[in-house]
Structure formats: structure tokens, C-alpha cells
N, C-alpha and C positions, 0 to 999 in steps of 0.2 A: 504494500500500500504506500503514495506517494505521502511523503514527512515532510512538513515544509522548513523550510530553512531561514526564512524572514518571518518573524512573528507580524503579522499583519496591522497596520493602523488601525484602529476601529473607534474614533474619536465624533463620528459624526455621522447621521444618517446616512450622506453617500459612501461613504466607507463601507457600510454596513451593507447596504445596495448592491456596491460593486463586489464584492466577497461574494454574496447571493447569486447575483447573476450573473457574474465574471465565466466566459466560456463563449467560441465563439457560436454554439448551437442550442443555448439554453433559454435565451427568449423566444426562440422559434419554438425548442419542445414543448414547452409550456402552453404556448401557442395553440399548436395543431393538438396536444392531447387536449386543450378544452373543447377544443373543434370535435372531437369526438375518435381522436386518429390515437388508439390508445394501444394496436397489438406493434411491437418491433418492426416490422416489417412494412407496417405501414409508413410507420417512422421514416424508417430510411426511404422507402419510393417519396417521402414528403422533402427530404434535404439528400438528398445524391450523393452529395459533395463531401457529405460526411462518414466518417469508416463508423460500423457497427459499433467498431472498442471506444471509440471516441463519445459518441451515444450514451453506448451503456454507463462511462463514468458518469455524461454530464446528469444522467435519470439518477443516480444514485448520490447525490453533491445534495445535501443538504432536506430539509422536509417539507419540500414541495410537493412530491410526488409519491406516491406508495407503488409496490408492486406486486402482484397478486399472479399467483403460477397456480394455475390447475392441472389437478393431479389425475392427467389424463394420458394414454400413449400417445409419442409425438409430443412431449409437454408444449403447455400454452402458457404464452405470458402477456399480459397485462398492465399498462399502467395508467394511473388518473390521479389526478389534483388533490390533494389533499385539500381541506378548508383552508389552511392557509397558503398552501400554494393556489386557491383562488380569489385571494383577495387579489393577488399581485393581477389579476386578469384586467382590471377595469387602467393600473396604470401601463400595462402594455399595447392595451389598446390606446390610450392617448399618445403614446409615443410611436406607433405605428400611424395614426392620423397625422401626429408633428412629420413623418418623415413621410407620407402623398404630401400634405400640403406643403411642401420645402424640394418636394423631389427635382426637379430643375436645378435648386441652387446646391443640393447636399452633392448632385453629381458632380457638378462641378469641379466643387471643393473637396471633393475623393481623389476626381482625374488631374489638381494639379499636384495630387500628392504624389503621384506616381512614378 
């Protein structure tokens, strides 16, 4: 298991924020499993880009998320929101609104990062 080696700042809400949802496919899991996209596999045909192993840590960071395997052959797995990982729902969604309505300028300023 990764041990981290910098104790973390955690002085101020966004500290606390960025610790949570630090990862670069964790606002999106969050995402798509409220949307109802809750078996692995779904997961991945929702983000491509990202590797299974990579997934599986970000589902298992913290208690947003529960996971629920039935005990069936072929095992099944399952993930969904915990209550508190759906509170964070209502402030992803405004910040997915913040970046449509900014999408011209946010490109921009991506591509002259480049």
C-alpha cells in the first residue's frame, strides 16, 4: 500500500478538498457512479483513458464510495455513493456548469500551457 512521505497541509477547506478529490479520474467516478454507471466495467467504457488499476485505487481513496461484490460465479462488483460521497454531487455539478460556461476561455488557457 502507497505511504506517503509528505504529511499533507490540511489547514483549510481546500486542503481538505484537494486531499479528497486529488486524482486525475475521481471527479469523473463520482460522476458517472451517481449517473447510475456503478458495475467496473462500465466505469472504464465511461473514461478509456484510464487503466482498471488506476480506477480501482481512485474507488477505494477515501469514503465516498462503498463496494458491494456478490457472491455469485463470475463474481460481481458494484459501486455507489455513499451519503457522503453524495453530498459532494450538487458541488460537482456546479463546477462542471463553471467549466460549459468558461469552455472557450478554459481551452485556451490549457493550449497555451502546452
Amino acid at each position: 500500500m502507497y505511504e506517503r512521505k509528505i504529511i499533507p497541509n490540511l489547514n483549510c477547506g481546500f486542503d481538505l478538498i484537494g486531499e479528497v478529490l486529488f486524482g486525475k479520474w475521481k471527479i469523473r467516478l463520482l460522476w458517472f457512479i451517481n449517473e447510475g454507471h456503478k458495475r467496473p466495467s462500465e466505469l472504464q467504457r465511461k473514461i478509456p483513458d484510464a487503466s482498471r488499476r488506476v480506477l480501482n485505487i481512485q474507488l477505494k481513496e477515501h469514503e465516498l464510495v462503498t463496494r458491494k461484490i456478490f457472491p455469485v460465479v463470475s463474481p460481481k462488483v458494484e459501486y455507489s455513493l455513499t451519503e457522503f460521497g453524495r453530498t459532494l454531487i450538487p458541488v460537482i455539478a456546479a463546477l462542471g456548469q463553471w467549466g460549459d460556461e468558461n469552455e472557450v476561455r478554459l481551452r485556451d488557457v490549457i493550449l497555451r500551457q502546452v
